[in-house]
The first five atom37 places (N, CA, C, CB, O) and aatype in JSON, in Angstrom:
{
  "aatype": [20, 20, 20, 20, 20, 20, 20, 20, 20, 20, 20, 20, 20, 20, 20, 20, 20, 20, 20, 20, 20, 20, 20, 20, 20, 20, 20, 20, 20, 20, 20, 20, 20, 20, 20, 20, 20, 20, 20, 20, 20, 20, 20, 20, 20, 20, 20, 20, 20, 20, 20, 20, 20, 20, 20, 20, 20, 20, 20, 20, 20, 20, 20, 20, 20, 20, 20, 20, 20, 20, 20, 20, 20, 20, 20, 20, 20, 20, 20, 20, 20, 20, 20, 20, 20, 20, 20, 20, 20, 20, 20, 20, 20, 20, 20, 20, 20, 20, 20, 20, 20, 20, 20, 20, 20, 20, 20, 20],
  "atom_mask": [
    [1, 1, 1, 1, 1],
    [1, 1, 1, 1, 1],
    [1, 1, 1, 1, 1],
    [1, 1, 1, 1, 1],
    [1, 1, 1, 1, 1],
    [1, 1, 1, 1, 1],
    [1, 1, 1, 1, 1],
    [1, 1, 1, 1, 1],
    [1, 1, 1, 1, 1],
    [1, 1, 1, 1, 1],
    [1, 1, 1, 1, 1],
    [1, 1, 1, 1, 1],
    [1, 1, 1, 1, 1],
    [1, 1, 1, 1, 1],
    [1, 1, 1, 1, 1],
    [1, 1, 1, 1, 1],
    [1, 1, 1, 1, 1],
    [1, 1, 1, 1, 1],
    [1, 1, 1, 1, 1],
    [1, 1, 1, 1, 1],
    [1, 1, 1, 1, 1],
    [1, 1, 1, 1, 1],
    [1, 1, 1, 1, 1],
    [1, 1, 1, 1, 1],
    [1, 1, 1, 1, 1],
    [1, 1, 1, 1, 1],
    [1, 1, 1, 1, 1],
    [1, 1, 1, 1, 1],
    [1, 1, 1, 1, 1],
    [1, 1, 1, 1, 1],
    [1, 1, 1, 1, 1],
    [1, 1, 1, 1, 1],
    [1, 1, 1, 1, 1],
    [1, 1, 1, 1, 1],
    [1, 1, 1, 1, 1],
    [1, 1, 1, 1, 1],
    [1, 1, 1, 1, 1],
    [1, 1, 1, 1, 1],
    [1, 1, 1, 1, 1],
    [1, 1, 1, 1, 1],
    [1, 1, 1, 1, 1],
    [1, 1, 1, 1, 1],
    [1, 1, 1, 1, 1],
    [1, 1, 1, 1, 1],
    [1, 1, 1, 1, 1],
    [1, 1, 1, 1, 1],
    [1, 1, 1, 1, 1],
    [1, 1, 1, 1, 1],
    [1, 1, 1, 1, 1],
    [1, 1, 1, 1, 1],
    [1, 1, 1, 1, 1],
    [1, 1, 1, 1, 1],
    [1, 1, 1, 1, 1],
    [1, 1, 1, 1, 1],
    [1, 1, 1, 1, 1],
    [1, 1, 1, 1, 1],
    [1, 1, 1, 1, 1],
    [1, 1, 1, 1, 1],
    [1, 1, 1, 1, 1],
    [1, 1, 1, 1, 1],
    [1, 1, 1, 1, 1],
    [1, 1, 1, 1, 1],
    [1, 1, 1, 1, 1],
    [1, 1, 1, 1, 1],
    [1, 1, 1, 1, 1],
    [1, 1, 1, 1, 1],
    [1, 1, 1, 1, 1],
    [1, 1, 1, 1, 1],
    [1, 1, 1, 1, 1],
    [1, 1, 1, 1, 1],
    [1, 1, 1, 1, 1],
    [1, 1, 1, 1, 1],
    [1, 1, 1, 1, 1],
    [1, 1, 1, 1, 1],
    [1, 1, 1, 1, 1],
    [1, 1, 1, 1, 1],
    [1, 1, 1, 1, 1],
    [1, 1, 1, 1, 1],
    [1, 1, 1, 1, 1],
    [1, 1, 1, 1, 1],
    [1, 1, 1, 1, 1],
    [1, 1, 1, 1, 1],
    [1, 1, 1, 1, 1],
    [1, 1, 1, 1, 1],
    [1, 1, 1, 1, 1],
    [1, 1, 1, 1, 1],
    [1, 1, 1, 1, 1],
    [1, 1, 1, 1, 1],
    [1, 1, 1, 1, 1],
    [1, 1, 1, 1, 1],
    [1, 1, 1, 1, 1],
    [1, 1, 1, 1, 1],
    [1, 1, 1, 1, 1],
    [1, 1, 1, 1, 1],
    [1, 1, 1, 1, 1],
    [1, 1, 1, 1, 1],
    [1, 1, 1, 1, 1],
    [1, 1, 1, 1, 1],
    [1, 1, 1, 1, 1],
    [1, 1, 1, 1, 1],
    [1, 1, 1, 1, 1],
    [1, 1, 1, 1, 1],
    [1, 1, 1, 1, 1],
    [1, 1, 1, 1, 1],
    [1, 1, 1, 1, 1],
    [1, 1, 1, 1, 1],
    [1, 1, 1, 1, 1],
    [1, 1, 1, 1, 1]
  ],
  "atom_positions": [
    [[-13.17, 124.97, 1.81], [-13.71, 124.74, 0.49], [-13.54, 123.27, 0.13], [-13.02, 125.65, -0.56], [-12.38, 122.88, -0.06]],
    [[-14.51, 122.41, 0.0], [-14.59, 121.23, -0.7], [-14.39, 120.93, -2.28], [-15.71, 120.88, -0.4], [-14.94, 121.44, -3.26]],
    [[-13.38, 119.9, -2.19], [-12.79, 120.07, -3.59], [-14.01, 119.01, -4.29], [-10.85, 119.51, -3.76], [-14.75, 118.21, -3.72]],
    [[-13.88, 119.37, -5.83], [-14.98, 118.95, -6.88], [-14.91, 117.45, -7.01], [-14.75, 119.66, -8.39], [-13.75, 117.12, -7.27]],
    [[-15.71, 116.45, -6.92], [-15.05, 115.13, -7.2], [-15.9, 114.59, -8.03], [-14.77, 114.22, -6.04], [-16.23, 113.42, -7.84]],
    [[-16.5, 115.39, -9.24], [-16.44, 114.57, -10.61], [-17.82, 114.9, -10.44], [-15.84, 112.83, -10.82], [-17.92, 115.93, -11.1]],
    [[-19.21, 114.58, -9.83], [-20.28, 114.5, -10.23], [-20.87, 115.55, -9.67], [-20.79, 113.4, -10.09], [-20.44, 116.62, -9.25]],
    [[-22.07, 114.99, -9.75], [-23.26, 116.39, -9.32], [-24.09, 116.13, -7.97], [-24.65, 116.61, -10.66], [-25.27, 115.75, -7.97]],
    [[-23.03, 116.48, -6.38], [-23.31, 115.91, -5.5], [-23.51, 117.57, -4.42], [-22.15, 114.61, -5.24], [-23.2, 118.62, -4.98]],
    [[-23.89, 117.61, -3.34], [-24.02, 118.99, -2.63], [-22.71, 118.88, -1.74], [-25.57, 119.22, -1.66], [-22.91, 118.1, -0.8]],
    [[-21.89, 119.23, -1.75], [-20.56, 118.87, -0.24], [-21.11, 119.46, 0.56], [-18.83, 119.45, -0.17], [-21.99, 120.31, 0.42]],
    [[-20.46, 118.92, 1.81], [-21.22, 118.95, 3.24], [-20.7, 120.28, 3.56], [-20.83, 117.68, 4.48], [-19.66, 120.76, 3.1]],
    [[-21.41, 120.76, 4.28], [-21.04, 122.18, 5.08], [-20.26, 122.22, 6.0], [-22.0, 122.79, 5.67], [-19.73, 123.31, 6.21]],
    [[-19.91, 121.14, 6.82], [-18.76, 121.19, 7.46], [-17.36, 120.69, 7.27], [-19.04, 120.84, 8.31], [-17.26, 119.81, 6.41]],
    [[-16.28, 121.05, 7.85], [-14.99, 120.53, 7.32], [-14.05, 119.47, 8.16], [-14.18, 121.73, 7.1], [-13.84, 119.54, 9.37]],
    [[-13.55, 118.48, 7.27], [-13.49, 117.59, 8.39], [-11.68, 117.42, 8.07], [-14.7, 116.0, 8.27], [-11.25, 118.24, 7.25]],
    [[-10.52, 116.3, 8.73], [-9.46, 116.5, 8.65], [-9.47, 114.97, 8.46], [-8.77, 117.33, 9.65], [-8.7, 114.51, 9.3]],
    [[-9.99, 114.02, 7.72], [-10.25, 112.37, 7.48], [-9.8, 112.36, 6.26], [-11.81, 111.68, 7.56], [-10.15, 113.07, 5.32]],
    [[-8.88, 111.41, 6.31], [-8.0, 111.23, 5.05], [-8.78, 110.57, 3.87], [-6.72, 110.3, 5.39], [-8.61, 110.81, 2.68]],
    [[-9.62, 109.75, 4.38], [-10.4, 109.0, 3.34], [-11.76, 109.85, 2.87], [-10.82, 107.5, 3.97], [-12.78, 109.32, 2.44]],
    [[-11.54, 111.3, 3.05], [-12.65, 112.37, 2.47], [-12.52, 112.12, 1.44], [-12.63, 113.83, 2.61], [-11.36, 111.8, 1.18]],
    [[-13.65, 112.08, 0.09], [-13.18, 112.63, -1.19], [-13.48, 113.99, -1.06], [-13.81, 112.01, -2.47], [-13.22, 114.5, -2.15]],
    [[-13.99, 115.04, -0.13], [-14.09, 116.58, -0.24], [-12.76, 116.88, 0.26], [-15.33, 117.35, 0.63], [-12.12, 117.78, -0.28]],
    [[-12.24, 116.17, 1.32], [-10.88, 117.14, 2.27], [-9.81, 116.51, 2.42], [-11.11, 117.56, 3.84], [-8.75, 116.87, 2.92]],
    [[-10.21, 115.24, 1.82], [-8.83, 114.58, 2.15], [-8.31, 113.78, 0.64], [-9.06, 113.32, 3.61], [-8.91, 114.12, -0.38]],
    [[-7.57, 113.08, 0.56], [-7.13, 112.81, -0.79], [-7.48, 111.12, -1.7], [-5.52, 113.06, -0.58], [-6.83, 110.52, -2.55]],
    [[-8.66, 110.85, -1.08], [-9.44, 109.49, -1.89], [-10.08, 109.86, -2.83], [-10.46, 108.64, -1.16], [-11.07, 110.58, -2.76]],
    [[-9.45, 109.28, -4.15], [-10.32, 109.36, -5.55], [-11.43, 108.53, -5.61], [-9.54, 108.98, -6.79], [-11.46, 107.34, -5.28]],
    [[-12.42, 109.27, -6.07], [-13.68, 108.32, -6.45], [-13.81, 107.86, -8.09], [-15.13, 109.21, -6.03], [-13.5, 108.49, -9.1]],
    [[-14.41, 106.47, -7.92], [-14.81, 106.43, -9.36], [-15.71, 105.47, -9.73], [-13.74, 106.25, -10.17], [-16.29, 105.2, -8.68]],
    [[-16.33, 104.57, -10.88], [-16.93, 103.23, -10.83], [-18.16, 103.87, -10.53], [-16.35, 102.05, -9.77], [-18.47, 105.03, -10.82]],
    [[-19.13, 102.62, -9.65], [-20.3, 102.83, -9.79], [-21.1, 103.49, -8.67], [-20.73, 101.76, -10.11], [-20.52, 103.51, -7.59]],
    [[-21.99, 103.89, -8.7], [-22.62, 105.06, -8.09], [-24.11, 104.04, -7.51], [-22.93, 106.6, -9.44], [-24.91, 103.53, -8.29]],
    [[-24.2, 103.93, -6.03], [-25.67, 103.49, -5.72], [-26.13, 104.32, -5.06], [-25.94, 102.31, -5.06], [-25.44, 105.31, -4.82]],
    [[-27.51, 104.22, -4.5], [-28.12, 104.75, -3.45], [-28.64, 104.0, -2.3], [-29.0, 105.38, -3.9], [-28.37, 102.97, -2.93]],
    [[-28.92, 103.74, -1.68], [-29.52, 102.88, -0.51], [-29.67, 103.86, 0.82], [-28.46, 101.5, -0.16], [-29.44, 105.05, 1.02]],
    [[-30.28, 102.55, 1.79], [-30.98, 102.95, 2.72], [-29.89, 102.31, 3.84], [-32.57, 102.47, 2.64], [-29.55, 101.12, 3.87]],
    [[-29.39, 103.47, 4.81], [-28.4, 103.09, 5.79], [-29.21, 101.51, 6.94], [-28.05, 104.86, 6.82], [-30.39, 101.52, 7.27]],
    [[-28.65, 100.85, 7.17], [-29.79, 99.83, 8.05], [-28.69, 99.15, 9.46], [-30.54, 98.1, 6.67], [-28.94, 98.22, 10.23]],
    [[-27.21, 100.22, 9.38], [-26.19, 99.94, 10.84], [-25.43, 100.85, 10.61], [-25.3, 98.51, 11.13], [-24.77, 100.91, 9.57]],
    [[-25.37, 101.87, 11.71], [-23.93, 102.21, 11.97], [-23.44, 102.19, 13.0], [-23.58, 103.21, 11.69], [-23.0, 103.2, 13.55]],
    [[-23.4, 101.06, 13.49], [-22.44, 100.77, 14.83], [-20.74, 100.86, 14.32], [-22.83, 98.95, 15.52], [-20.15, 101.49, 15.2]],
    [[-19.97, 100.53, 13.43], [-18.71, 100.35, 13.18], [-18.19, 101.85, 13.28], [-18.48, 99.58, 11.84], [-18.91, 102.85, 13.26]],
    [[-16.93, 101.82, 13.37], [-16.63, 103.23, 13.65], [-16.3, 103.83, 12.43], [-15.54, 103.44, 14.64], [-15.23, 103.35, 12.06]],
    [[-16.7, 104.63, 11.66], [-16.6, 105.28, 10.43], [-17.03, 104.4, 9.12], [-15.18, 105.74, 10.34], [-16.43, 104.34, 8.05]],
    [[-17.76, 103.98, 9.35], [-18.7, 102.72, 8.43], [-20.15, 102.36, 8.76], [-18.01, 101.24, 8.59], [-20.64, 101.96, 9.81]],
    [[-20.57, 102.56, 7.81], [-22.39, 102.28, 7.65], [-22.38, 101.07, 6.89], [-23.44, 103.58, 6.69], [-21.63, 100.82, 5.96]],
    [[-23.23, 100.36, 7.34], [-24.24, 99.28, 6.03], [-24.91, 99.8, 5.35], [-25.26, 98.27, 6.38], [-25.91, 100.33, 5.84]],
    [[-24.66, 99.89, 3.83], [-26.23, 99.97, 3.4], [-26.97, 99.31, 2.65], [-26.52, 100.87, 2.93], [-26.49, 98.71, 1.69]],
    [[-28.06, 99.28, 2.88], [-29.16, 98.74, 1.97], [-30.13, 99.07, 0.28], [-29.96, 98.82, 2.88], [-31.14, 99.72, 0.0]],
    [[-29.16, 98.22, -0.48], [-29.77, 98.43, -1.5], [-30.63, 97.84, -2.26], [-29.21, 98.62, -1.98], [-30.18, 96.89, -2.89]],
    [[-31.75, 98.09, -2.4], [-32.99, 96.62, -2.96], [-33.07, 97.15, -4.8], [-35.4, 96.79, -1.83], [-32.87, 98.27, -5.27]],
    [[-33.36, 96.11, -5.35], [-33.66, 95.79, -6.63], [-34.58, 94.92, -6.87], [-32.73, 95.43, -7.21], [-35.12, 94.29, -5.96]],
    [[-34.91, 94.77, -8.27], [-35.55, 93.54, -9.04], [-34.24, 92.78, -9.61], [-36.7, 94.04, -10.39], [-33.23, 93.27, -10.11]],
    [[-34.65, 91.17, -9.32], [-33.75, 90.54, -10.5], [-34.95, 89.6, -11.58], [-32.34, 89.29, -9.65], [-35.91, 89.31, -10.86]],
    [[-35.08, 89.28, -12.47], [-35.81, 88.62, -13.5], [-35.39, 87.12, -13.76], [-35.65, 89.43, -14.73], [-34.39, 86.57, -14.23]],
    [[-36.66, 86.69, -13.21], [-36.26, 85.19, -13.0], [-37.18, 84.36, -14.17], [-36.66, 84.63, -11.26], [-38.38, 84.15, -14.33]],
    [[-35.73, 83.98, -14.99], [-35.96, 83.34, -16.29], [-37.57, 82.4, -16.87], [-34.73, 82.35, -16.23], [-38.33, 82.42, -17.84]],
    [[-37.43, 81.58, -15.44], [-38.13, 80.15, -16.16], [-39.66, 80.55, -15.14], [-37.02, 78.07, -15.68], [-40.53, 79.7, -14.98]],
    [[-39.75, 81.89, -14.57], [-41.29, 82.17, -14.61], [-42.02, 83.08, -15.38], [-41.66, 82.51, -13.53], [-43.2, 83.0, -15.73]],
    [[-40.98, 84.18, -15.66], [-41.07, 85.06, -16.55], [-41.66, 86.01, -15.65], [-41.76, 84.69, -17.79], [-42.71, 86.6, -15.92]],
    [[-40.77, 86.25, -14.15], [-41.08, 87.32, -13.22], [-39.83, 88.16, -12.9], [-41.66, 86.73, -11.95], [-38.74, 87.96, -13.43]],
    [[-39.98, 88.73, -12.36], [-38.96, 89.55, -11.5], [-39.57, 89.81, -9.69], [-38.79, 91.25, -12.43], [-40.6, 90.24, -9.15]],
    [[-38.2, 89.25, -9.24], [-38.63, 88.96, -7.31], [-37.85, 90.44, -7.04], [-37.57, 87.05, -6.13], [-37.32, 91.29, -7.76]],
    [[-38.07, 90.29, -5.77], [-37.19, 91.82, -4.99], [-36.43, 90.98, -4.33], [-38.08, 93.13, -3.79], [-36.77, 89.87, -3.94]],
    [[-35.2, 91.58, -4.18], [-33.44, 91.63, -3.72], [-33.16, 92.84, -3.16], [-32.28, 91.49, -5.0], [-33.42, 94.03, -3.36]],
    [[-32.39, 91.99, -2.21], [-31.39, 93.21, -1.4], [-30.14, 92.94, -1.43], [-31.6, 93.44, 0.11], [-29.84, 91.76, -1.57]],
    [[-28.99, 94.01, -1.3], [-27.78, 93.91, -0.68], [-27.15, 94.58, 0.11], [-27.15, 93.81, -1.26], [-27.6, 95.69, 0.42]],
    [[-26.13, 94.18, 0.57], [-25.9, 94.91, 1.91], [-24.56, 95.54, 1.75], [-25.93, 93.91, 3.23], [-23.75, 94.77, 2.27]],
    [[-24.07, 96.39, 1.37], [-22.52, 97.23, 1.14], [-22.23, 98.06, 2.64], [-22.65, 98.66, -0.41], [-22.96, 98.69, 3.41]],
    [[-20.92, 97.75, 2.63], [-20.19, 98.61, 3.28], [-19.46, 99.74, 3.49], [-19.85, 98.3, 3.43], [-18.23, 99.73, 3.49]],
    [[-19.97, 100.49, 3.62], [-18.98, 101.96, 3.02], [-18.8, 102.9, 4.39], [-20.03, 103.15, 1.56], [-19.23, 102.72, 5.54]],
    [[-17.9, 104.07, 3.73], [-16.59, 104.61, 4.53], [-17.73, 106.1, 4.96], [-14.67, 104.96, 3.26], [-18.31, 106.73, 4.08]],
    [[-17.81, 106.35, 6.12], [-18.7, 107.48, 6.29], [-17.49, 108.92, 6.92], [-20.12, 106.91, 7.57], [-16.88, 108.88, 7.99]],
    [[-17.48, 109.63, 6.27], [-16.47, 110.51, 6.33], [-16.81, 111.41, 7.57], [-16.33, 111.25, 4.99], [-17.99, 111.75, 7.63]],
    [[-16.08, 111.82, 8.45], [-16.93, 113.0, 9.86], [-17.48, 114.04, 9.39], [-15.94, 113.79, 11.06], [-18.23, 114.8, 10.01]],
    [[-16.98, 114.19, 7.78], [-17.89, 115.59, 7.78], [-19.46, 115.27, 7.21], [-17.1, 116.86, 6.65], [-20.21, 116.21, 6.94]],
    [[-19.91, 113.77, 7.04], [-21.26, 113.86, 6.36], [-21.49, 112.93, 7.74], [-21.6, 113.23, 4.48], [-20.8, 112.04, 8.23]],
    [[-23.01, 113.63, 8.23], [-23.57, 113.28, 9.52], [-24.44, 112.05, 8.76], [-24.49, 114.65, 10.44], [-24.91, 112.23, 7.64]],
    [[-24.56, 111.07, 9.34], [-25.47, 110.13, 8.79], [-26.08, 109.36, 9.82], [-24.86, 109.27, 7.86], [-25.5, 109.42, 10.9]],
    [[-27.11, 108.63, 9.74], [-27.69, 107.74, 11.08], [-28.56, 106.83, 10.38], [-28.63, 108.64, 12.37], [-28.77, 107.0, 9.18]],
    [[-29.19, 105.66, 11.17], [-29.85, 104.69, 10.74], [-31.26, 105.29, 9.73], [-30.2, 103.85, 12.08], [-31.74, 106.34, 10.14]],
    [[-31.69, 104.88, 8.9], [-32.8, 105.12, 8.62], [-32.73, 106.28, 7.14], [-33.47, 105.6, 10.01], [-33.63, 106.59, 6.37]],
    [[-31.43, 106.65, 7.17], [-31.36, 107.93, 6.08], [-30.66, 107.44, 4.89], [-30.5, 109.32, 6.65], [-29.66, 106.72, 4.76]],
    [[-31.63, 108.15, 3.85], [-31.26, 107.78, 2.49], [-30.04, 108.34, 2.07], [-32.24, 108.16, 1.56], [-29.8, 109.54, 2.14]],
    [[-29.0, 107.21, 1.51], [-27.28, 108.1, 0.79], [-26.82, 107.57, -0.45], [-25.69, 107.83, 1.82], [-27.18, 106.58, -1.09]],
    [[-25.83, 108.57, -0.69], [-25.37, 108.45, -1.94], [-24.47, 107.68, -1.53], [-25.01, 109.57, -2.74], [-24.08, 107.77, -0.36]],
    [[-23.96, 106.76, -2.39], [-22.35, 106.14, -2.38], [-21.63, 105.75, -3.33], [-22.16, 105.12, -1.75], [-22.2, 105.1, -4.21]],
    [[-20.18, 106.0, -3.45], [-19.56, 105.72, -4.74], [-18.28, 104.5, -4.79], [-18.99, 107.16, -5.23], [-17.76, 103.83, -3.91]],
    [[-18.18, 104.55, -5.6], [-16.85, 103.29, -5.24], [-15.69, 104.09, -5.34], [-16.63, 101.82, -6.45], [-15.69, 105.15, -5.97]],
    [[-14.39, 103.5, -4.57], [-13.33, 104.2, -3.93], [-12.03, 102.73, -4.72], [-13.67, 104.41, -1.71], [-12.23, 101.64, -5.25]],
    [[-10.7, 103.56, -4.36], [-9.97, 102.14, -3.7], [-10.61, 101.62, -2.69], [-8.56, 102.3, -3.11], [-11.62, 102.14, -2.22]],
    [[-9.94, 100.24, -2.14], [-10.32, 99.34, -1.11], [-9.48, 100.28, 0.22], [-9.72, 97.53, -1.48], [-8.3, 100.62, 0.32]],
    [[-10.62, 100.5, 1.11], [-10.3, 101.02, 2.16], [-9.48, 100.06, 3.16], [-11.46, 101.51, 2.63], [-8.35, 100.18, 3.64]],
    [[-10.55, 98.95, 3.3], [-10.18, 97.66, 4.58], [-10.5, 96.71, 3.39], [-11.41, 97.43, 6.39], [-10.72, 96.86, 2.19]],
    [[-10.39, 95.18, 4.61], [-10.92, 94.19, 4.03], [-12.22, 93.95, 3.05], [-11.0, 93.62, 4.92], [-12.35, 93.17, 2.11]],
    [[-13.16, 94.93, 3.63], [-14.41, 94.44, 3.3], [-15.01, 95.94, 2.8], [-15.21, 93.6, 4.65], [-16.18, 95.95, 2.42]],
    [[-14.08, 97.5, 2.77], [-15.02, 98.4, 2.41], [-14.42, 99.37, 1.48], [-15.6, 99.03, 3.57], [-13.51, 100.15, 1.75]],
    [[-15.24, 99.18, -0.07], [-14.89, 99.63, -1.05], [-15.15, 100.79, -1.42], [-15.12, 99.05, -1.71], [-14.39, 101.35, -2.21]],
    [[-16.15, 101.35, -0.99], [-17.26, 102.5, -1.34], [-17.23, 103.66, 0.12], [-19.11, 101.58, -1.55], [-16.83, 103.34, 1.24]],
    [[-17.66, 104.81, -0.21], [-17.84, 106.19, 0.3], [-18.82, 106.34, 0.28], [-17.35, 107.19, -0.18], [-19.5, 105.82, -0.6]],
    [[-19.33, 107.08, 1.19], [-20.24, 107.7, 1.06], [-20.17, 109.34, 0.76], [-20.8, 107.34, 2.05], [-19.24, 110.07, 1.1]],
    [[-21.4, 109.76, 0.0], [-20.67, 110.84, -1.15], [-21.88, 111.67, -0.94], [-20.29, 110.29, -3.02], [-21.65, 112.75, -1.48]],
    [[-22.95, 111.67, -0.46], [-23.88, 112.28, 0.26], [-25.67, 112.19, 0.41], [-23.54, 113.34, -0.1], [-26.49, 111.89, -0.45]],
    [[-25.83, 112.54, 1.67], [-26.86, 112.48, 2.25], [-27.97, 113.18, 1.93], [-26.61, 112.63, 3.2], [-28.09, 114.39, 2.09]],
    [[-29.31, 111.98, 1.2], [-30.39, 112.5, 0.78], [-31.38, 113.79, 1.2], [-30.9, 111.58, 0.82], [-31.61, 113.92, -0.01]],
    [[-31.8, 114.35, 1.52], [-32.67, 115.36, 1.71], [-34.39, 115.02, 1.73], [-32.29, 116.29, 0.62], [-34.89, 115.62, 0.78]],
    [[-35.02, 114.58, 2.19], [-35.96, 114.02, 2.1], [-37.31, 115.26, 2.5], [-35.71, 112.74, 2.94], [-38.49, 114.92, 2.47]]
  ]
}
């Protein structure tokens, strides 16, 4: 049984024994919530992902497209691969560089 972690997300069907689960293991989630598009997972329990926006640029009176690139913690029990849309939330700081979870995998 996957424990509740605050929002309105599907937990994965399988069960995993990774400490940095927020379903099975004991990492609180909280803060801000993105979505993006996975675009690496070579690292071992870590995806890139890709998140694009508009920013509004003052002195034309436009808005350009932006990307960024986050790092987050991919837990064994959510299967993920290049190309698939995910949820992710912010965590404590895992490592140096990865703040965020991933909290689950779009359905397309």
């Amino acid at each position: 049984m996957a424990r509740n972690i605050g929002i309105e997300v599907t937990p994965p069907k399988s069960k995993c024994d990774d400490a940095f689960c927020p379903f099975h293991g004991r990492l609180p989630v909280r803060g801000r919530i993105f979505e993006g598009v996975v675009v690496s997972d070579k690292m071992q329990n870590t995806v890139i992902v890709r998140r694009d926006y508009l920013w509004y640029v003052k002195k034309y009176r436009r808005y350009e497209r932006r990307h960024s690139h986050t790092p987050a913690h991919r837990p064994s029990c959510i299967d993920v691969k290049v190309g698939d849309v995910v949820k992710i939330m912010e965590c404590r700081r895992i490592s140096k560089t990865v703040a965020f979870v991933v909290v689950e995998k779009k359905e397309e």
